[in-house]
Each structure stands twice: as structure tokens, then as C-alpha cells.
DOSEFI-631098 format. One record per residue (C-alpha): residue in three letters; x, y, z. Coordinates in steps of 0.001 Angstrom, whole numbers, plus 500000, padded with zeros to 6 digits. Each point is the difference from the previous one (the first is absolute). Layout:
ALAXYZ...
END
This chain:
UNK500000500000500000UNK501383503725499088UNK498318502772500538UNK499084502470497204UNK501855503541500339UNK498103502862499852UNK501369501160496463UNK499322496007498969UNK496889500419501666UNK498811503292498638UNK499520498436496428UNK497476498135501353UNK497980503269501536UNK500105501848496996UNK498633497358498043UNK496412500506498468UNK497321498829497926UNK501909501994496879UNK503752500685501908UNK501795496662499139UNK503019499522501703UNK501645497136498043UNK503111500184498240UNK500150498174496212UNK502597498832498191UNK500314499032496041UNK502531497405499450UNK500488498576496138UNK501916496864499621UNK501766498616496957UNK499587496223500227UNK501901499121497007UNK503113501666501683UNK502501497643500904UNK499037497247499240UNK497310499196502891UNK496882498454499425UNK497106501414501644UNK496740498615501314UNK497601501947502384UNK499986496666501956UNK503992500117500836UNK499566503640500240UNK497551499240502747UNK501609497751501314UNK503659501600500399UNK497276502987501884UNK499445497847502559UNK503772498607500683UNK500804504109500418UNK496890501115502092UNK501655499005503183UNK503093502216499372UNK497679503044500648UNK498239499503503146UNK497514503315498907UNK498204497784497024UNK498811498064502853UNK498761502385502296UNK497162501937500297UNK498023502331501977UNK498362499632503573UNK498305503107501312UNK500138500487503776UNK496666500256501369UNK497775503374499826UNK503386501373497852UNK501312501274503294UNK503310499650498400UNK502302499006496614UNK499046496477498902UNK502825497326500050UNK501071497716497217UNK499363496308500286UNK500603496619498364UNK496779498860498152UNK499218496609500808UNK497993499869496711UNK502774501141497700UNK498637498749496643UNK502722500624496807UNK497244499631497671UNK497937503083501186UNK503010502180499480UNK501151498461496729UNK497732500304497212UNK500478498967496048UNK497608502238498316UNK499497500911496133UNK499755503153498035UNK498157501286497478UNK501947499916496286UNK502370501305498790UNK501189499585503432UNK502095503129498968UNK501011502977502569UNK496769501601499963UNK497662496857500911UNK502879499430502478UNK500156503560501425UNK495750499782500434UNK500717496489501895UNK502187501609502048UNK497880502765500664UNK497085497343501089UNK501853498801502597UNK501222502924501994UNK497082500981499715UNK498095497412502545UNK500917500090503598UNK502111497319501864UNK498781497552502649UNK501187500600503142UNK498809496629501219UNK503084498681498127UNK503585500795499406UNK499956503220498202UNK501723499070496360UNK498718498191496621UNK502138498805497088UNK497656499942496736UNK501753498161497278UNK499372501067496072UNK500943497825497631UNK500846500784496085UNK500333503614499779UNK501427501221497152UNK499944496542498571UNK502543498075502491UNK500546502199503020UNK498918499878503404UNK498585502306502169UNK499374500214503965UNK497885502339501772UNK501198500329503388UNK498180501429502469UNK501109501531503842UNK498107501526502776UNK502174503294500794UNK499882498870504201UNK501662496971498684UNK503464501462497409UNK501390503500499432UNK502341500543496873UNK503113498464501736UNK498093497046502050UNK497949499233495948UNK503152499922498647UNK502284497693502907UNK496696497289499584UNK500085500227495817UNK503781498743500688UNK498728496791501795UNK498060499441497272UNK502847500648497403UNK502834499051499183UNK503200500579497634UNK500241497068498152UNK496924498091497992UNK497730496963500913UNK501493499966503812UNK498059497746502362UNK499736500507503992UNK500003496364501791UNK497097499017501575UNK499509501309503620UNK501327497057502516UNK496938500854502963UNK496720499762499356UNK498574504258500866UNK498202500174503445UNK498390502974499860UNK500107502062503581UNK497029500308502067UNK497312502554499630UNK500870502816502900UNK497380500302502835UNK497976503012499618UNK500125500476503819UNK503829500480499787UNK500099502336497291UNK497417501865502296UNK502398499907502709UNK502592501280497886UNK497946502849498396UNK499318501179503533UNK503939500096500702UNK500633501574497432UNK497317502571500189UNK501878502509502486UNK503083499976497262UNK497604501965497464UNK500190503373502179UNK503048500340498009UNK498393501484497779UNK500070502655502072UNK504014500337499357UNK500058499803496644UNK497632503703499516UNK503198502056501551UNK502207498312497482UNK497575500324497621UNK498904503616500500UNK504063500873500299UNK500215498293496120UNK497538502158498814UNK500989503304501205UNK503182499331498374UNK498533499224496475UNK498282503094500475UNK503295502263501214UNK501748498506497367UNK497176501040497249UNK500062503155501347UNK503774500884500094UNK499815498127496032UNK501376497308500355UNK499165497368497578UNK498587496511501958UNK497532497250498574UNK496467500868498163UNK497755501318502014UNK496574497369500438UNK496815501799499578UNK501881501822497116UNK499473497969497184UNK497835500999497201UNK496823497667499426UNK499877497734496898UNK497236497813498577UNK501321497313501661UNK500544501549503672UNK496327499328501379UNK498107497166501896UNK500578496598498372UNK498077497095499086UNK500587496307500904UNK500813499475496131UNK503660500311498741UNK501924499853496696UNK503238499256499168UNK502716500518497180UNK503793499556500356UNK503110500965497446UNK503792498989499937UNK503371502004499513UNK503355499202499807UNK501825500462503298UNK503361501169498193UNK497899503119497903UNK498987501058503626UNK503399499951501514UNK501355501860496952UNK497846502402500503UNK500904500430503769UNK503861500193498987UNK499713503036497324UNK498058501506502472UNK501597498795503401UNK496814499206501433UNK498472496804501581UNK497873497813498464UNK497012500437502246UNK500182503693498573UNK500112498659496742UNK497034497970500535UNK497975502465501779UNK500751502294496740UNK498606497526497794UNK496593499519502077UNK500099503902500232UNK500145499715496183UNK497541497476499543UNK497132501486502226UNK500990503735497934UNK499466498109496675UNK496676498597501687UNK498670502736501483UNK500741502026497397UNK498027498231497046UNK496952499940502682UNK500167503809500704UNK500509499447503319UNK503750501023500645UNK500493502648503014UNK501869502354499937UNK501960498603503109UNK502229496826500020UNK498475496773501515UNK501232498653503680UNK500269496312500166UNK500619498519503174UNK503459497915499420UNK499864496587503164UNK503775499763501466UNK501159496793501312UNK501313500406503115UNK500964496652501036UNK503530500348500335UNK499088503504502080UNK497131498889502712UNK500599499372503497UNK497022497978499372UNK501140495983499807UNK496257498572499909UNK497814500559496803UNK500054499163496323UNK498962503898498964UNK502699502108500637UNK499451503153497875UNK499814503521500042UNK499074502692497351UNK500836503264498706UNK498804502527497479UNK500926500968496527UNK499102502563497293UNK500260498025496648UNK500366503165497852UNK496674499146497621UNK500433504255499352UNK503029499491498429UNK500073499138496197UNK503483499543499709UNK501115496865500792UNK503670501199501257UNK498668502462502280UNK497518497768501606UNK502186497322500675UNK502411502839501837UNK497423501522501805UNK498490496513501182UNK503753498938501065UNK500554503211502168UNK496378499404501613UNK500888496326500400UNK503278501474501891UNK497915502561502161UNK497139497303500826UNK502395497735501085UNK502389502002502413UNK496599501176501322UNK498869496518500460UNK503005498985501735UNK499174502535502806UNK496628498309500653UNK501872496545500650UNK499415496566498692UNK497764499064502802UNK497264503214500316UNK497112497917498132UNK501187496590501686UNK499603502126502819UNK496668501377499823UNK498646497066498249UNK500440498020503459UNK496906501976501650UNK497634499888497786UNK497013498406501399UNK498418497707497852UNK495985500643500256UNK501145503435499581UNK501909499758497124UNK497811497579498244UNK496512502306500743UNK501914503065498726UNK501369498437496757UNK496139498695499282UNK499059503477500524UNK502444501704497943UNK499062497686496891UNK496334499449500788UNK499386504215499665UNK503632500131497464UNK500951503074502284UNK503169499590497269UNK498463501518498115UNK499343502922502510UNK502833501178501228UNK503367500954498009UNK502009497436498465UNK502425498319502305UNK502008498618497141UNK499520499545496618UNK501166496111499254UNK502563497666501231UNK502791499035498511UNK502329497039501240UNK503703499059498850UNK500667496586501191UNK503289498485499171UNK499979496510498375UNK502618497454498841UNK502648500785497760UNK500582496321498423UNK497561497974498629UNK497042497804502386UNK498250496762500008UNK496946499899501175UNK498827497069501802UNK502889498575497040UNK499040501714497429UNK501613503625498013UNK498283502881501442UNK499843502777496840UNK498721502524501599UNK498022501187503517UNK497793502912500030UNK498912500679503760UNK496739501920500529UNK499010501457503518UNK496982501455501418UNK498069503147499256UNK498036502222502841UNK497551502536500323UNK500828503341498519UNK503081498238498367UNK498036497210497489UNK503698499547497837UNK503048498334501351UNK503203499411497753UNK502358497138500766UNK503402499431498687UNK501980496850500639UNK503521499368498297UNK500760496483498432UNK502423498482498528UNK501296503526497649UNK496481500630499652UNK498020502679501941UNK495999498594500219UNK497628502414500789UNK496641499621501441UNK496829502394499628UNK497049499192501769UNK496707502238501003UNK496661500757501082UNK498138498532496252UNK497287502683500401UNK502632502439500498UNK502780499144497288UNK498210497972497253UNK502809500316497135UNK502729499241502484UNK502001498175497176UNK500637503221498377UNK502115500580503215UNK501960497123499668UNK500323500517496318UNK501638503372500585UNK503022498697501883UNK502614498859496916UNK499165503383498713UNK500918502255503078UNK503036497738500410UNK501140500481496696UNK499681503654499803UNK502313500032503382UNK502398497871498379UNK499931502185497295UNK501164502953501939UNK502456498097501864UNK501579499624496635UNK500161503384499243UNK501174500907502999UNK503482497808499009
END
């Protein structure tokens, strides 16, 4: 038994009706690769000689009575391999759009919390001999770092590898006593009034932003700044999906002629890509976008216990800039200024405050907040997310077999229905779009935009030798 923390924990609160909080991943596998022969029944079966090298696929949630405080993670004595991995069909071509709408389909339905919180769906013949999985991750469950570190039990770097079979038959743990997590709950009741010490340090933080604002000094984006967008209102439970490669080496020679980094030169290109798409809709402000960039901070947290260790900051993405050069300097400088601010706030603050949030209370205000989409009522916090999550540099197999490319997809939220993901693979650099359907229904033009922006930074970066 392990007990949630309260950042784990929160993605559970803020869950709704229409607020998944599931994390998807887009694997395609080449099958012919290698050599290896493939069958969904070895595939399945080399599953289930690798589950118990990641104690989390087995676990799942039990809720301490009345909520009185985080629920714990336990063994399920029920664990059942074929609930969680499906072989399903899709409609033909079976090309990257019936793919992308399959996709779509199943973020958009809620997970089971009665069972361990992940599915595998297995798609077989797209584009004529590949293979695709749909992976699927409650957010209490991974973060970018803890995704990736249980992808690599499931990978490895050679083809058609086979675990042995496990030498003990599993015993699952017993089901805790509901009395003793009361018992606990109450123990740990008085530790809450910390809350108390975190407003000082909190209050302190604030006044400094604001000192340093006033004396102009340049910090992070300001939330509650960011100019709204069609797609920064109240979503629906619905969600769409559309994803786009690049070559990892065009991105890094862009950062050299420019001596950037390449999460600036990524952040450019999904500053270009939302300018080219606002743009044709008429809807392009006349301010830049703020996307709210996670930040591991694993190696950083006093925190030992947990699997989400993250914080965030905010960035403008220049979208009011038209030349490409310019934005991608004036997103690295406010990349440079978000980030020295960010360090002030410390790895832990939202660890921190995360740990007192009481759960009733969380969960009743995040009903409220989508049930009357208040986002929609208030100024925009932030504008998107976008994520950078660092991937392998050499080539994967997947349960045995050649992984060709990854495209990672996280959730969307109320007042923010579009998230971009970016995962890098193998030289490649996948990126995944997904959003609120109602809210972006051409969301492939996004993804269709990135080669272009890319190439019109590689362009300059030419030019500029």
C-alpha cells in the first residue's frame, strides 16, 4: 500500500465529467524490421512476462473513507491483462487520419478507477503492414519522466527480446482496512495547519514578482495576461487528435546558428504554428500567446515519495511576431527570464501546496468550475500547454519489436482546451496535438504546419552562415 501525494492525488480532484486526466501515447511499430515475426498473441504474451517489472500496472486506487484524505495505491487482486489489452480494428485505409480519429475516440472516454489506471489498444495493418498502439495513462499514475522510465521496461535495444517467465506465482497484498486508514487520516489531520506556513512564503513570492515588475525587470508571463483564443473556453468531454514528425538534427541546427536551446526552438515553431492558425481564422491577437511549459523536477525535490514530480512556468510564444528569426530570439530571452524567475519559486512550491488540499473540497470546486465553465468568465490563465519531454536517442523495441515513431498526447483543461506534446526519438522529434473537438475541429491543419515553420527557420539559419 502507498499512499497517493497530494500533486498525484490532485489529478484525481480535478477530474470531471468533460476534464480527462489521462495521458495517451501513439506508438507505430515496424514489424518487418529485423527480422522478427510478430503475432498479437506473443505480443500479449511477452505483456504479461514484463507487467511485474512495474509494480504501478498492478495497482490501483482505494479511496479512504468519506475522502477525509489522499487515496492510497493498492495491488488489485482482480488484475485481468485482457481488460487492459485490447486488439481492435480500424476503419480503411487505416491511413493517419482514420488513425488520428481512433485516437481521438479513446481519450476521449474516461478511465475506470475500479482498475489499474492504463490500457494498451493494439491496431493492426496501418498503412498496409505497420502496427500501431494506443496507450493510455491516468496522469495520478506517470508524469513525463515516470511515462518514459516504464516505456523502457517495456523496450528494449535490440529486436525480438524475450523476458523469462516469472519464477513465483503473484500474491497480490491484502486489501487495507478502512478503519486504519481512518486512524491514519485522523493523525495526519493536525499536519494540514501547515498550510498556514506556506501563505508567508507565499505572500513574500509574490511581493517580489510584483517589486521586480515594478523596478522592470523582466520575470516569467504574467497568468491572467493572456489574450483569449477560440480555443481558451470551457471544454467538452470530446477530444481530437493529430500529430507531425521532424528531424531532430534540423532543430539542433537551428539552435547552433542561433545559440539557443532547443526547447526555444520548439516553442518558436508552436508559436509559428498557432500564428499560421490563428491567422487564416481571423482570430490572431495582437498579443503573443502564454503556454504553460511542465518542468521536471525530479532530480530537484526534497520530495522522495510520488510518481508526479513537476512544476510549471510561463512563456510568451511570440504569435505577434511574423518573422521567424525574431520570434525565436524573443521566445529564447523569455525562456531565460521565466526560468531564473522560476528558480526563485523552488522546485517544491506546488509539491508543497498540493499536500493540503482537501479532497471534498477540491473535487466540489473543480465540479463547480466546469459545471457553470467560470473559464470562460474570468481572464485567461494561460493560453495552451506545451510539453518538451526528452526521449531516446537510439533506436527501441517495443515489447520486441522497432518502434518508428512515438507521438505523446496529454490532457487539455478548462479555459486551456489545446495541449502540444513533443517527445524526441530516435533523430526524430514527434509531436503531438490534441484538443477540445468542439473547440479545434481542423486540428490537422496544426500539425500540418510544422515542416513548414521548421523549414523557414532552417532557412534563416542558413543565411545567417
Amino acid at each position: 500500500m502507498e499512499r497517493l501525494t497530494g500533486l498525484d492525488a490532485s489529478f484525481l480532484y480535478l477530474e470531471t465529467g468533460t476534464q480527462h486526466l489521462h495521458v495517451c501515447a501513439l506508438l507505430i511499430l515496424d514489424p518487418t524490421a529485423d527480422g522478427v515475426r510478430y503475432s498479437f498473441d506473443s505480443f500479449k504474451a511477452e505483456l504479461g512476462r514484463r507487467v511485474p517489472l512495474i509494480p504501478q500496472m498492478r495497482r490501483r486506487l482505494h479511496e479512504v473513507p468519506f475522502n477525509l484524505d489522499h487515496p492510497v495505491w493498492v495491488e488489485d487482486p482482480d488484475f485481468d491483462l485482457d481488460y487492459h489489452l485490447r486488439r481492435i480494428g480500424i476503419p480503411s485505409p487505416g491511413g493517419r487520419r482514420e488513425l488520428a480519429e481512433l485516437v481521438g475516440d479513446i481519450a476521449s472516454r474516461p478511465m475506470d478507477r475500479d482498475r489499474p489506471l492504463w490500457q494498451m489498444n493494439v491496431v493492426e495493418g496501418i498503412d498496409g503492414d505497420k502496427v500501431a498502439v494506443i496507450c493510455k495513462y491516468h496522469h495520478a499514475a506517470v508524469d513525463g519522466i515516470t511515462g518514459t522510465n516504464m516505456m523502457m521496461h517495456l523496450c528494449d535495444m535490440e529486436p525480438g527480446v524475450t523476458r523469462p517467465e516469472p519464477t513465483e506465482e503473484w500474491q497480490p497484498e491484502s486489501a487495507p482496512n478502512d478503519w486504519k486508514l481512518l486512524a491514519e487520516a485522523a493523525v495526519r489531520l493536525p499536519g494540514k495547519a501547515g498550510i498556514v506556513g506556506m501563505l508567508p512564503k507565499t505572500v513574500g513570492m509574490l511581493a517580489g514578482f510584483a517589486q521586480r515588475r515594478r523596478n522592470n525587470q523582466a520575470g516569467m508571463a504574467i497568468p491572467l495576461t493572456a489574450p483569449r483564443t477560440p480555443f481558451n473556453k470551457a471544454i467538452t468531454p470530446h477530444r481530437t487528435v493529430a500529430f507531425a514528425e521532424a528531424d531532430l538534427a534540423a532543430i539542433k541546427e537551428i539552435k547552433t546558428a542561433f545559440d539557443v536551446k532547443v526547447n526555444d526552438v520548439v516553442l518558436t515553431v508552436v508559436g509559428g504554428v498557432l500564428r499560421a492558425y490563428l491567422d487564416k481564422h481571423g482570430e490572431l491577437p495582437d498579443r503573443s500567446l502564454i503556454a504553460s511549459v511542465p518542468v521536471s523536477v525530479h532530480e530537484a525535490s526534497r520530495h522522495k515519495a510520488g510518481i508526479n514530480k513537476v512544476s510549471s512556468l510561463f512563456s510568451e510564444l511570440g504569435t505577434d511576431i511574423a518573422d521567424p528569426v525574431e520570434r525565436l530570439r524573443k521566445v529564447a530571452a523569455a525562456n531565460r527570464d521565466a526560468k531564473d524567475e522560476h528558480d526563485l519559486i523552488g522546485a517544491d512550491f506546488l509539491q508543497d501546496w498540493s499536500q493540503y488540499a482537501p479532497p471534498n473540497t477540491f473535487q466540489l470546486a473543480a465540479r463547480v468550475y466546469s459545471s457553470l465553465k467560470l473559464a470562460e468568465h474570468h481572464p485567461v490563465v494561460h493560453n495552451l500547454v506545451v510539453s518538451n519531454v526528452p526521449g531516446p536517442p537510439m533506436p527501441l523495441y517495443f515489447l520486441g519489436v522497432k518502434v518508428n515513431a512515438m507521438y505523446p498526447f496529454g490532457p487539455v483543461f478548462h479555459g486551456a482546451g489545446l495541449t502540444v506534446t513533443v517527445l524526441s526519438n530516435n533523430g526524430d522529434l514527434d509531436f503531438g496535438f490534441i484538443a477540445c473537438k468542439e473547440l479545434v475541429p481542423d486540428l490537422s491543419a496544426m500539425a500540418d504546419a510544422v515542416p513548414g515553420i521548421i523549414d523557414e527557420l532552417r532557412s534563416a539559419a542558413h543565411e545567417s552562415r
